[in-house]
Backbone bond lengths (Angstrom), bond angles and torsions (degrees), N, CA, C in turn:
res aa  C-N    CA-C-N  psi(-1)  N-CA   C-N-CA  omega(-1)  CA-C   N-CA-C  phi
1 X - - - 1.450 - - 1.527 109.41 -
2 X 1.524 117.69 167.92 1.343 104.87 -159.90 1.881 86.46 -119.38
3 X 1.246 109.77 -172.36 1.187 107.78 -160.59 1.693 103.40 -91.12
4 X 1.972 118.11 -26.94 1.105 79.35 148.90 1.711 136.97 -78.01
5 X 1.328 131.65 -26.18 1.054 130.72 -138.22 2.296 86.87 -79.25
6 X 1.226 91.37 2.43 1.870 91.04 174.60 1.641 91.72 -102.04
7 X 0.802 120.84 -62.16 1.302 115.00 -166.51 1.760 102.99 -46.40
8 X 1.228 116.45 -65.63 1.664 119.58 177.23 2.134 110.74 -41.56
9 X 1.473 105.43 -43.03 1.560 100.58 177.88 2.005 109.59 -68.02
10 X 1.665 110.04 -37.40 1.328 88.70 -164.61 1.628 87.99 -86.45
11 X 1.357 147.65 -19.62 1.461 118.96 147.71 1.983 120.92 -34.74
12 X 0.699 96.18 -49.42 1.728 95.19 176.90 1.635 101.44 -47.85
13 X 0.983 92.21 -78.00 1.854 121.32 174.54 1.328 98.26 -7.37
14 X 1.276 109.42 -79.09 2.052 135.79 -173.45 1.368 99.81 -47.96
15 X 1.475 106.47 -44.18 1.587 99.24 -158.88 1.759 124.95 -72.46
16 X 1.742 89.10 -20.57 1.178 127.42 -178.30 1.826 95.65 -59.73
17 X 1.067 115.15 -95.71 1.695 109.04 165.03 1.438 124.29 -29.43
18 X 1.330 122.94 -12.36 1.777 116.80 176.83 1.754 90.59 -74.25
19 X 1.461 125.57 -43.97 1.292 118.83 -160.55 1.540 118.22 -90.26
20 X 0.922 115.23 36.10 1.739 134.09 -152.50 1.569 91.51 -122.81
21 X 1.381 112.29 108.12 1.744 136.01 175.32 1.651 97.77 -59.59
22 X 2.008 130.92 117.63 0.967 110.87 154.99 1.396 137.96 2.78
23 X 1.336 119.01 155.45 1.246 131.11 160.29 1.366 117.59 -53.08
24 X 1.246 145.72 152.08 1.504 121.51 175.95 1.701 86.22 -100.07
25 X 1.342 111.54 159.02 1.504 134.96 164.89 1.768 101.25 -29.46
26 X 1.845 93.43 -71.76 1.638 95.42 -157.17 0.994 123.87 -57.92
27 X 1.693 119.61 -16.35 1.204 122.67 175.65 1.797 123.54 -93.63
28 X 1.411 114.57 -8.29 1.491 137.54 155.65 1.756 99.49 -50.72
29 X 1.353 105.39 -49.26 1.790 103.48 -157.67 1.528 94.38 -93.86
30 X 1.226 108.13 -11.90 1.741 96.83 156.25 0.901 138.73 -73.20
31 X 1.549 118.49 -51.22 1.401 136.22 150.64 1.388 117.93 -7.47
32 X 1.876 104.98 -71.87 1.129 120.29 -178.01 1.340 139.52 -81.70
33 X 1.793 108.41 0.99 1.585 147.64 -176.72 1.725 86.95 -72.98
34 X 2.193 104.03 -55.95 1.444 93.18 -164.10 1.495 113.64 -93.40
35 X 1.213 129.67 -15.54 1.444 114.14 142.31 1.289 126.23 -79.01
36 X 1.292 126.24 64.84 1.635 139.02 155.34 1.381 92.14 -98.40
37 X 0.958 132.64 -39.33 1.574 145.92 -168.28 1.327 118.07 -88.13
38 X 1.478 129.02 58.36 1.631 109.43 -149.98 1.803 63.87 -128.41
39 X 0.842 162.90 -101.54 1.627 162.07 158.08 1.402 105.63 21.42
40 X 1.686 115.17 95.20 1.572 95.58 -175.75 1.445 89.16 -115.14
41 X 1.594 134.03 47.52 1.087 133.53 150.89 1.559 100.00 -93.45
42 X 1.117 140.20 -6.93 1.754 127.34 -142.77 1.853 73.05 -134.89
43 X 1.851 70.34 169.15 1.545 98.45 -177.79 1.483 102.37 -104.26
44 X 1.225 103.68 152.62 2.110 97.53 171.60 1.587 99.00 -106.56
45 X 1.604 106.00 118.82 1.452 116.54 160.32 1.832 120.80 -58.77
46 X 1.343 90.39 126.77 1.307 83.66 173.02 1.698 123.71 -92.75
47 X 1.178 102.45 158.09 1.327 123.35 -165.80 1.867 111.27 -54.52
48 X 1.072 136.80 74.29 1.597 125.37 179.38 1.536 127.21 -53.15
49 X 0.942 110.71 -41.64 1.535 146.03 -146.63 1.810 126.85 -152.48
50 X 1.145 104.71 115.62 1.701 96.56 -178.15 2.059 94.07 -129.67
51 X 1.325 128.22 122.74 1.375 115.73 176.17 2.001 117.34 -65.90
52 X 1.928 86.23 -16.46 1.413 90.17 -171.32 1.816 111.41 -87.49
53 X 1.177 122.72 -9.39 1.338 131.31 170.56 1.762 115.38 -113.82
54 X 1.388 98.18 -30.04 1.550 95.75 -173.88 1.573 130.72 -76.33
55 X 0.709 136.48 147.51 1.882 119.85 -179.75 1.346 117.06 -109.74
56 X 1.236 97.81 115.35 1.734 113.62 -169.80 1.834 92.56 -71.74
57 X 1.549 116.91 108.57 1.454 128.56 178.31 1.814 110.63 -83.70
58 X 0.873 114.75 121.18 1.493 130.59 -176.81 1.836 113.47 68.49
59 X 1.378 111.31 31.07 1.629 109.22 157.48 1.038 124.42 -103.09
60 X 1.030 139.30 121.91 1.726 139.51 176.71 1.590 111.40 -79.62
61 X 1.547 94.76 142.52 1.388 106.33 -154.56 1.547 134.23 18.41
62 X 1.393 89.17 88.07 1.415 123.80 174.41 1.545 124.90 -54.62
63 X 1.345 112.55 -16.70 1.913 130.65 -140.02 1.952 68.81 -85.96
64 X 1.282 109.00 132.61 1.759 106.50 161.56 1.417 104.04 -150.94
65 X 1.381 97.11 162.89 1.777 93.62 175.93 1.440 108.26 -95.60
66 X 1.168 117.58 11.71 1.418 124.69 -172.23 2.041 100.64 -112.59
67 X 1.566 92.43 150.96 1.626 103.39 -168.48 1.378 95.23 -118.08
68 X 1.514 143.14 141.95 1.152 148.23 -158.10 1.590 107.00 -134.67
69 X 0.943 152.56 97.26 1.340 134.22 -171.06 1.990 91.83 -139.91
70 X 1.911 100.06 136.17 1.069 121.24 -178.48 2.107 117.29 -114.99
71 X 1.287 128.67 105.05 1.176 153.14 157.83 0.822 117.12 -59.60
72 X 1.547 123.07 105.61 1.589 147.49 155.55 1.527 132.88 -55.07
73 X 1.261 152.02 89.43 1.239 127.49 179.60 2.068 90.85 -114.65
74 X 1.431 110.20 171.95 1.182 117.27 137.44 1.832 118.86 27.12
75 X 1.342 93.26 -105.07 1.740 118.94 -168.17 1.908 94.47 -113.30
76 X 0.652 122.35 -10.34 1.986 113.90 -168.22 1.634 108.47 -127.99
77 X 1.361 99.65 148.24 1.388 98.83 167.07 1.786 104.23 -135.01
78 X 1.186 93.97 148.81 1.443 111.00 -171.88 1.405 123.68 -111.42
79 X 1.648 117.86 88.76 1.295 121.04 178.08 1.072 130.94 -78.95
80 X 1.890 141.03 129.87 1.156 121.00 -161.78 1.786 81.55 -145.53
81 X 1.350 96.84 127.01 1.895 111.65 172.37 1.447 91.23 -111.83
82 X 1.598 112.42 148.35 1.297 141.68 -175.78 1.639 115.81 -142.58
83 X 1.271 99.34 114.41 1.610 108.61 -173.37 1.567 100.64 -122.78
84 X 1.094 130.85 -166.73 1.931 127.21 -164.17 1.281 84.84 -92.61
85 X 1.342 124.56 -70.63 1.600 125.64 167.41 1.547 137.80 -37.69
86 X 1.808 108.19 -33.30 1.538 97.46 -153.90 1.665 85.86 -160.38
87 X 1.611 88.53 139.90 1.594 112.46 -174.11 1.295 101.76 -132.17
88 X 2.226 111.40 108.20 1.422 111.01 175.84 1.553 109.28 -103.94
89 X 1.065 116.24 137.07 1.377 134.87 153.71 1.325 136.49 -50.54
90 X 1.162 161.47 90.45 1.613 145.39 -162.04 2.078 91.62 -128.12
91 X 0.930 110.02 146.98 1.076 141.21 167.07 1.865 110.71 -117.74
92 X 1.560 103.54 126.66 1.557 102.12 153.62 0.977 131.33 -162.91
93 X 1.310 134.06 138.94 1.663 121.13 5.57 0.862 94.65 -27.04
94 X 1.635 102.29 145.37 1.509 114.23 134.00 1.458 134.41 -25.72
95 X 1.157 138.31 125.57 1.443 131.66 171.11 1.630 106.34 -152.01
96 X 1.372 93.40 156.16 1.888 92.60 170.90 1.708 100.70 -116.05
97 X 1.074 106.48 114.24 1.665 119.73 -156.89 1.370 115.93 -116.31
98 X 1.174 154.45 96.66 1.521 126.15 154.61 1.492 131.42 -28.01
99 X 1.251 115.66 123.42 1.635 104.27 -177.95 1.846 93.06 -155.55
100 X 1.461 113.54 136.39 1.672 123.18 178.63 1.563 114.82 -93.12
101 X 1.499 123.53 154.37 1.238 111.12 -178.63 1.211 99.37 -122.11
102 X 1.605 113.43 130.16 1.703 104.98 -145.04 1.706 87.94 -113.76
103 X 1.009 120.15 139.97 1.492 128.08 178.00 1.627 115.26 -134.06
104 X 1.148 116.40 155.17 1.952 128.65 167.61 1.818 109.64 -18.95
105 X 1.641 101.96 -34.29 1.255 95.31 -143.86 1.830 89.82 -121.68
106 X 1.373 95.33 31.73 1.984 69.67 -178.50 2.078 93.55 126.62
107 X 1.221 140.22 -176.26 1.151 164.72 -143.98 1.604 114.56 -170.06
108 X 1.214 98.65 154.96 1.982 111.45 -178.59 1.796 85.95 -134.27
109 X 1.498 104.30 139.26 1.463 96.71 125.35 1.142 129.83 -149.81
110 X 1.657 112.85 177.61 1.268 103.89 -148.46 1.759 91.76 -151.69
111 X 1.393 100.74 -172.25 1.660 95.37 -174.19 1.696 108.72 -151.26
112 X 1.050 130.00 142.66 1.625 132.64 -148.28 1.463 100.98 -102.84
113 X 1.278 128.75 139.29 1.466 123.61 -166.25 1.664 106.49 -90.09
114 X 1.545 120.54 -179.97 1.322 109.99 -148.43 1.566 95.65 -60.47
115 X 0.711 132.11 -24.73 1.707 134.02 -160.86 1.691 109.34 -66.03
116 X 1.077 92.24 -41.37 1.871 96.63 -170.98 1.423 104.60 128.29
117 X 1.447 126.07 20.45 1.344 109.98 -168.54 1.293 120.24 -148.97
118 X 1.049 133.57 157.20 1.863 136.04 -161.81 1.347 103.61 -169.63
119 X 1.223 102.00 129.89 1.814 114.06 166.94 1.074 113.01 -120.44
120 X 1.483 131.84 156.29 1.441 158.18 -157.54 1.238 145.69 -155.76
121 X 1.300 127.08 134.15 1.490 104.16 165.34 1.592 127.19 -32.56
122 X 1.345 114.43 131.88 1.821 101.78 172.09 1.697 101.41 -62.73
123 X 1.485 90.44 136.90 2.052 106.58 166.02 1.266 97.20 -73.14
124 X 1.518 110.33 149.19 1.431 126.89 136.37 1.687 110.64 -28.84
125 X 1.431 117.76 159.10 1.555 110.69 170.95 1.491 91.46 -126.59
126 X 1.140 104.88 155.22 1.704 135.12 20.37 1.409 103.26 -80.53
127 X 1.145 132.70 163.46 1.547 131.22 178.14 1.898 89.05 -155.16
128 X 1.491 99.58 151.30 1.466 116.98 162.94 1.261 109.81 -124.39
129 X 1.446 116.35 -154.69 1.395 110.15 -170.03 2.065 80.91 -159.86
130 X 0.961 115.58 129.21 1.904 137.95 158.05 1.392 96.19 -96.36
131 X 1.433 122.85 132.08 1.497 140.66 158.96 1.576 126.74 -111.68
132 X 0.796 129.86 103.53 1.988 112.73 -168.93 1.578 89.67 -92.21
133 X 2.040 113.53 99.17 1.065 101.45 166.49 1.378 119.73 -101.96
134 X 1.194 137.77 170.37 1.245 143.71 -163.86 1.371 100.49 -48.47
135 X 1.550 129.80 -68.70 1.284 125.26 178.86 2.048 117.34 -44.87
136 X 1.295 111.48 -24.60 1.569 130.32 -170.09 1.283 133.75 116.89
137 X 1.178 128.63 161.84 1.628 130.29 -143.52 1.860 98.55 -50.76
138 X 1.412 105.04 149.19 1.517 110.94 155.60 1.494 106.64 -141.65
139 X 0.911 95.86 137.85 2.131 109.73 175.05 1.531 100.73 -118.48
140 X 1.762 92.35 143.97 1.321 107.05 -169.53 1.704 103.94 -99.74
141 X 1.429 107.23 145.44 1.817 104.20 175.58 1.673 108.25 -42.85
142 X 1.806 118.10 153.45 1.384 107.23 165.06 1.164 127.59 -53.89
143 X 1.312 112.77 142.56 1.746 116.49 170.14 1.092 127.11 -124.44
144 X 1.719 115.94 102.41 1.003 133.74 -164.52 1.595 129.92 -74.55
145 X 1.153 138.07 179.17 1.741 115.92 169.79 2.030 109.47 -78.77
Protein backbone atom coordinates (compact mmCIF):
# COMPACT_ATOMS: atom_id res chain seq x y z
CA UNK A 1 0.00 0.00 0.00
CA UNK A 2 1.22 3.40 -0.66
CA UNK A 3 1.40 5.99 1.88
CA UNK A 4 -1.51 7.66 0.67
CA UNK A 5 -3.80 4.78 0.24
CA UNK A 6 -2.84 4.32 4.47
CA UNK A 7 -3.35 7.57 5.25
CA UNK A 8 -7.02 7.61 3.32
CA UNK A 9 -7.92 3.91 5.28
CA UNK A 10 -6.89 5.19 8.86
CA UNK A 11 -9.10 8.39 7.88
CA UNK A 12 -11.95 5.87 7.36
CA UNK A 13 -10.80 4.14 10.54
CA UNK A 14 -11.09 7.68 12.72
CA UNK A 15 -14.12 8.53 11.09
CA UNK A 16 -15.59 5.35 12.02
CA UNK A 17 -15.35 6.36 15.91
CA UNK A 18 -16.62 10.12 15.19
CA UNK A 19 -20.10 8.25 14.54
CA UNK A 20 -20.14 6.03 17.61
CA UNK A 21 -23.27 7.06 20.19
CA UNK A 22 -21.59 7.69 23.80
CA UNK A 23 -20.98 5.15 26.20
CA UNK A 24 -24.25 4.55 27.97
CA UNK A 25 -23.96 5.26 31.91
CA UNK A 26 -24.99 1.56 32.81
CA UNK A 27 -22.39 0.16 31.13
CA UNK A 28 -19.56 2.86 32.56
CA UNK A 29 -20.73 1.49 36.18
CA UNK A 30 -20.11 -1.87 34.89
CA UNK A 31 -16.92 -1.47 33.69
CA UNK A 32 -16.01 -0.05 36.91
CA UNK A 33 -18.34 -2.62 39.18
CA UNK A 34 -15.66 -5.21 37.48
CA UNK A 35 -12.59 -3.44 38.18
CA UNK A 36 -13.44 -2.90 41.93
CA UNK A 37 -11.99 -6.31 41.99
CA UNK A 38 -8.60 -5.95 40.34
CA UNK A 39 -6.76 -7.03 44.00
CA UNK A 40 -7.30 -10.72 44.14
CA UNK A 41 -5.33 -10.78 47.38
CA UNK A 42 -8.19 -8.58 49.27
CA UNK A 43 -11.60 -9.21 50.15
CA UNK A 44 -14.50 -6.92 48.67
CA UNK A 45 -16.54 -5.32 51.55
CA UNK A 46 -19.86 -5.40 51.14
CA UNK A 47 -22.02 -2.58 50.89
CA UNK A 48 -24.31 -2.18 54.43
CA UNK A 49 -25.61 1.09 54.13
CA UNK A 50 -25.79 3.80 51.36
CA UNK A 51 -27.41 7.47 52.86
CA UNK A 52 -28.09 8.04 49.12
CA UNK A 53 -30.47 4.92 48.60
CA UNK A 54 -31.07 3.91 52.15
CA UNK A 55 -33.87 5.40 54.40
CA UNK A 56 -32.85 6.61 57.64
CA UNK A 57 -36.39 5.23 59.65
CA UNK A 58 -37.40 7.49 62.55
CA UNK A 59 -34.84 10.63 61.91
CA UNK A 60 -36.21 13.91 61.27
CA UNK A 61 -34.93 15.77 58.57
CA UNK A 62 -32.90 13.53 56.88
CA UNK A 63 -32.08 16.02 53.63
CA UNK A 64 -27.92 16.38 54.41
CA UNK A 65 -25.13 17.41 52.40
CA UNK A 66 -23.22 14.73 53.84
CA UNK A 67 -23.16 10.88 52.32
CA UNK A 68 -22.74 8.12 54.99
CA UNK A 69 -22.01 4.74 53.67
CA UNK A 70 -21.21 1.58 56.03
CA UNK A 71 -18.78 -1.68 54.83
CA UNK A 72 -19.17 -5.13 55.98
CA UNK A 73 -16.39 -7.67 56.04
CA UNK A 74 -16.10 -10.80 58.32
CA UNK A 75 -15.11 -9.23 61.91
CA UNK A 76 -14.91 -5.16 60.82
CA UNK A 77 -17.03 -2.64 59.67
CA UNK A 78 -16.01 0.20 57.67
CA UNK A 79 -17.48 3.66 58.10
CA UNK A 80 -16.91 6.32 55.58
CA UNK A 81 -18.83 10.03 55.93
CA UNK A 82 -18.51 12.32 52.88
CA UNK A 83 -19.05 16.03 53.00
CA UNK A 84 -17.86 18.51 49.75
CA UNK A 85 -14.83 19.23 51.95
CA UNK A 86 -14.08 16.20 54.17
CA UNK A 87 -13.90 12.39 53.97
CA UNK A 88 -13.90 10.46 57.57
CA UNK A 89 -12.84 7.07 57.96
CA UNK A 90 -14.01 4.91 61.07
CA UNK A 91 -12.95 1.48 61.42
CA UNK A 92 -14.67 -1.08 63.95
CA UNK A 93 -13.30 -2.31 66.24
CA UNK A 94 -11.35 0.16 66.75
CA UNK A 95 -7.97 -0.27 65.07
CA UNK A 96 -5.06 1.94 63.91
CA UNK A 97 -4.67 0.40 60.41
CA UNK A 98 -3.01 1.36 57.18
CA UNK A 99 -5.52 1.63 54.44
CA UNK A 100 -5.05 3.79 50.66
CA UNK A 101 -7.70 5.79 48.96
CA UNK A 102 -7.44 4.64 45.50
CA UNK A 103 -8.84 7.02 42.82
CA UNK A 104 -8.84 7.46 38.56
CA UNK A 105 -5.87 9.43 39.02
CA UNK A 106 -3.32 7.82 41.30
CA UNK A 107 -3.83 6.60 45.32
CA UNK A 108 -3.08 8.28 48.94
CA UNK A 109 -2.08 6.50 51.84
CA UNK A 110 -2.72 7.08 54.98
CA UNK A 111 -3.16 5.48 58.46
CA UNK A 112 -6.21 5.69 61.09
CA UNK A 113 -5.41 6.85 64.63
CA UNK A 114 -5.70 4.53 67.67
CA UNK A 115 -9.44 4.99 67.72
CA UNK A 116 -10.45 3.79 64.27
CA UNK A 117 -10.55 7.06 62.67
CA UNK A 118 -9.01 9.57 60.03
CA UNK A 119 -10.27 12.57 58.24
CA UNK A 120 -9.37 14.10 54.92
CA UNK A 121 -9.60 16.07 52.14
CA UNK A 122 -12.73 14.75 50.03
CA UNK A 123 -11.13 12.58 46.82
CA UNK A 124 -12.17 13.17 43.47
CA UNK A 125 -14.69 10.13 42.63
CA UNK A 126 -14.83 7.43 41.97
CA UNK A 127 -12.67 6.67 45.02
CA UNK A 128 -12.36 3.20 46.99
CA UNK A 129 -10.86 2.56 50.05
CA UNK A 130 -7.75 -0.64 50.57
CA UNK A 131 -7.63 -1.61 54.39
CA UNK A 132 -4.71 -4.00 55.65
CA UNK A 133 -6.88 -5.62 58.31
CA UNK A 134 -5.46 -7.90 60.72
CA UNK A 135 -7.21 -10.93 59.23
CA UNK A 136 -5.91 -9.31 55.41
CA UNK A 137 -6.53 -6.68 52.87
CA UNK A 138 -10.32 -5.72 52.14
CA UNK A 139 -11.36 -3.09 49.43
CA UNK A 140 -14.50 -1.42 49.45
CA UNK A 141 -16.91 -1.29 46.10
CA UNK A 142 -16.33 2.25 44.14
CA UNK A 143 -17.87 5.24 45.57
CA UNK A 144 -19.05 7.51 43.42
CA UNK A 145 -20.64 11.20 44.02
Amino acid sequence: MTDHADDTMLERIGGTFDDLDPIPQRLTAAARAAFSWRRADAKLAELLFDSASDELVGVRGTSSERRSFRFGTDDHIIRVHLTAETMIVMIEPPLSVPFRMVGEDGSADHHTDEYGELAVDAPEFPVRIEVDLPGGAVVTPWVTA
